[in-house]
C-alpha positions, 0 to 999 in steps of 0.5 A: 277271502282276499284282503289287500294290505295297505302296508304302512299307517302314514295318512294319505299314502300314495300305498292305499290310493294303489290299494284302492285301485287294486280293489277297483281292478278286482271288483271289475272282473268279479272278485270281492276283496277286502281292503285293510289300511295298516292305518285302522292298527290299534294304536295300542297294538305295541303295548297290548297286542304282543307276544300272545297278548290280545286285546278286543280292539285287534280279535276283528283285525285277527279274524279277518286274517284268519278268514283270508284264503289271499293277501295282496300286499302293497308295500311302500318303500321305508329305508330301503325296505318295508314298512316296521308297521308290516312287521309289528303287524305280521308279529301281532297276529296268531302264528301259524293261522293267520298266514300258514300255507295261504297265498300272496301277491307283492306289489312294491311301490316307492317315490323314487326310481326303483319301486321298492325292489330290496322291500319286496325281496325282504318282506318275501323272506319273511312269508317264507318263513311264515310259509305263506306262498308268494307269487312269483310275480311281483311289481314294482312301481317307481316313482308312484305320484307320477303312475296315478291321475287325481282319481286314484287310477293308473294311468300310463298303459304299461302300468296298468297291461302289468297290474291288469297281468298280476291281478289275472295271475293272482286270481288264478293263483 
């Protein structure tokens, strides 16, 4: 199974447009994935869902990740980095089951001009250590209000020959 992260909980994020887009662009050439928006995180999660802890609002969201072969991570840029929620998330699923010796792709996004470049390298330290193998292609998309039109779709051709590139290398991966 594949599952796209939308990684942040901001409502109306730009990251889960480009997440949507992703799910379009491999449905397009065959492949199911399923799309999780760090947006449906219990808002309980710190409190209940912790260091060994479940609760009955995240055992879906646990064996969603358990059941997923690969994850597409679409990061958008915090700070200089990814989102503290991807990390609470990473935190709060079962280690090392949820993520041990599975496959992602990283696409980092941001407003400004450099598409999330220090995130993506942050966030691969962390699957290192989680043992989750990264593709070595990783995008980075700069300035995201510009990239997509009203419908959520990339429209500027080099964007999309690389997003088309990745998806192909990500499904053969």
């Amino acid at each position: 199974m594949i599952t796209i992260i939308a990684s942040t909980n901001r409502p109306g994020s730009s990251t889960l447009k480009l997440a949507q887009y992703y799910q379009r662009q491999l449905a397009e050439k065959g492949m199911d994935a399923k799309l999780f928006s760090l947006l449906e995180l219990p808002g309980s999660l710190i409190e209940t869902d912790l260091y060994g802890k479940r609760s009955e609002v995240f055992t879906p969201i646990q064996e969603m990740v358990t059941a997923t072969e690969k994850f597409l991570f679409i990061i958008p840029e915090y700070n200089g980095s990814f989102p503290g929620v991807l990390k609470v998330f990473i935190d709060a699923c079962s280690f090392p089951e949820s993520f041990y010796d599975k496959k992602a792709a990283l696409v980092g996004l941001s407003s400004g001009k450099y598409g999330n470049i220090r995130g993506i390298d942050h966030f691969t330290g962390v699957c290192h250590y989680l043992n989750l193998h990264v593709m070595p292609l990783k995008l980075h998309i700069p300035s995201i209000r510009t990239e997509m039109d009203a419908d959520g779709n990339l429209y500027k051709e080099d964007t999309r020959k690389y997003t088309n590139e990745q998806i192909d290398k990500f499904i053969r991966f």
